[in-house]
C-alpha positions in Angstrom: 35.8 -9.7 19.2 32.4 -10.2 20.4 31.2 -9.2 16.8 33.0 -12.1 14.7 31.6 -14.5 17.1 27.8 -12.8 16.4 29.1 -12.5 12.5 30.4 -16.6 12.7 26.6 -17.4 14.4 24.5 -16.1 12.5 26.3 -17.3 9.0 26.5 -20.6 10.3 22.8 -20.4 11.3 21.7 -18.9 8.0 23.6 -21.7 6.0 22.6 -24.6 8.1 18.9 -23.1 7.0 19.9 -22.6 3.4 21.1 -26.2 3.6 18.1 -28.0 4.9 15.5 -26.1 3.1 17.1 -27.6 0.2 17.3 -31.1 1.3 13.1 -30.9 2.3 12.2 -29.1 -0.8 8.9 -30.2 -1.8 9.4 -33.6 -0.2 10.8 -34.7 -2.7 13.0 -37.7 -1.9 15.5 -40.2 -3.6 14.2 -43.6 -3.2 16.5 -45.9 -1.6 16.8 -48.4 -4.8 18.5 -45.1 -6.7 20.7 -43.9 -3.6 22.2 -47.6 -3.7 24.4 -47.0 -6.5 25.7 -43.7 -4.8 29.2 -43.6 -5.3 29.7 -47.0 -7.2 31.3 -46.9 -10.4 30.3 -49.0 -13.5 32.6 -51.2 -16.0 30.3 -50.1 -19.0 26.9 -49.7 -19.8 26.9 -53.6 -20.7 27.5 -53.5 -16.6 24.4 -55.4 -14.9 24.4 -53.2 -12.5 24.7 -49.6 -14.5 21.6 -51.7 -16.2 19.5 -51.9 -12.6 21.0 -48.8 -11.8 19.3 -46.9 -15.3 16.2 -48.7 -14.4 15.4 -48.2 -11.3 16.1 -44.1 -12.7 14.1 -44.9 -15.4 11.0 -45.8 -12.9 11.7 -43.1 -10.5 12.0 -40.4 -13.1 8.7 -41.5 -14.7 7.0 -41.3 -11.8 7.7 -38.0 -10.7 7.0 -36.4 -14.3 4.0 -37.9 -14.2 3.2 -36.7 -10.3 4.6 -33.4 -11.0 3.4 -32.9 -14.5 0.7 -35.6 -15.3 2.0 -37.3 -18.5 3.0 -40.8 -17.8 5.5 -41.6 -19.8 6.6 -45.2 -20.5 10.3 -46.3 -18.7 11.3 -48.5 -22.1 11.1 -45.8 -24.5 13.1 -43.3 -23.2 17.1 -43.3 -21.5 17.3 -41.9 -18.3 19.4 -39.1 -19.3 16.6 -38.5 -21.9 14.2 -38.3 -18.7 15.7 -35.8 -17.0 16.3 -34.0 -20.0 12.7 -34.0 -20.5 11.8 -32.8 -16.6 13.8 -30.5 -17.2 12.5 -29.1 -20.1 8.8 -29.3 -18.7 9.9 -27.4 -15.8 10.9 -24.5 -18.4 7.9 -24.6 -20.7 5.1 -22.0 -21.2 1.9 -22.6 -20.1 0.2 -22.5 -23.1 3.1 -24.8 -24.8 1.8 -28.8 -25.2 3.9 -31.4 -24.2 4.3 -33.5 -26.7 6.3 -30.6 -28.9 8.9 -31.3 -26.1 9.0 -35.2 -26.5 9.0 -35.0 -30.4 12.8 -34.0 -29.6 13.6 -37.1 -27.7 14.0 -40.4 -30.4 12.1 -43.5 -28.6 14.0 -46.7 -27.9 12.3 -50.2 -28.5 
C-alpha cells in the first residue's frame, strides 16, 4: 500500500518537473499581444481581428528568428504560417547549409 503512494509521488513529482521545464525552456515567452487571441475564433481571414492577430505573429515570429538565428526577415513579405515554417526549417538545417536556400522555398507577398 505504502508503495503506490511512493509510486503516485514520485510520478506526480517527475511530471510536474517534466511540465515546467517545458513551460521555462529557454525563456522563451509568448508576448501578451499573441496570447490575446487564445481561444478566440475568427469569421475569415477578411476578420480584422484574424488580421491583428497574423500581425502581431508576424512581428513576434520575426523577432525571434532573427534573435535565435540572426537573419531579420521583413513581417510583410512572408505569412505567419510561412514564418514558422521557416523556424522551423532553420532549426533542422546543417551547419554548413545558407539560409537563403531555405527562404527561396517560401514565395514573398507584396
Amino acid at each position: 500500500m505504502k508503495l503506490k503512494w511512493i509510486f503516485t509521488l514520485l510520478f506526480s513529482s517527475l511530471l510536474l518537473g517534466v511540465i515546467a521545464s517545458s513551460t521555462l525552456a529557454k525563456g522563451i515567452a509568448t508576448p501578451p499581444q499573441v496570447l490575446a487571441y487564445d481561444g478566440k475564433t475568427f469569421a475569415g481571414f477578411q476578420d480584422p481581428e484574424y488580421l491583428s492577430y497574423d500581425q502581431a505573429l508576424r512581428d513576434y515570429l520575426v523577432k525571434r528568428i532573427n534573435q535565435e538565428f540572426g537573419v531579420a526577415l521583413d513581417p510583410k513579405k512572408y505569412s505567419a504560417f510561412d514564418l514558422l515554417e521557416i523556424e522551423a526549417l532553420f532549426k533542422c538545417k546543417k551547419s554548413n547549409e545558407p539560409f537563403d536556400m531555405f527562404l527561396k522555398m517560401f514565395p514573398k507577398r507584396r
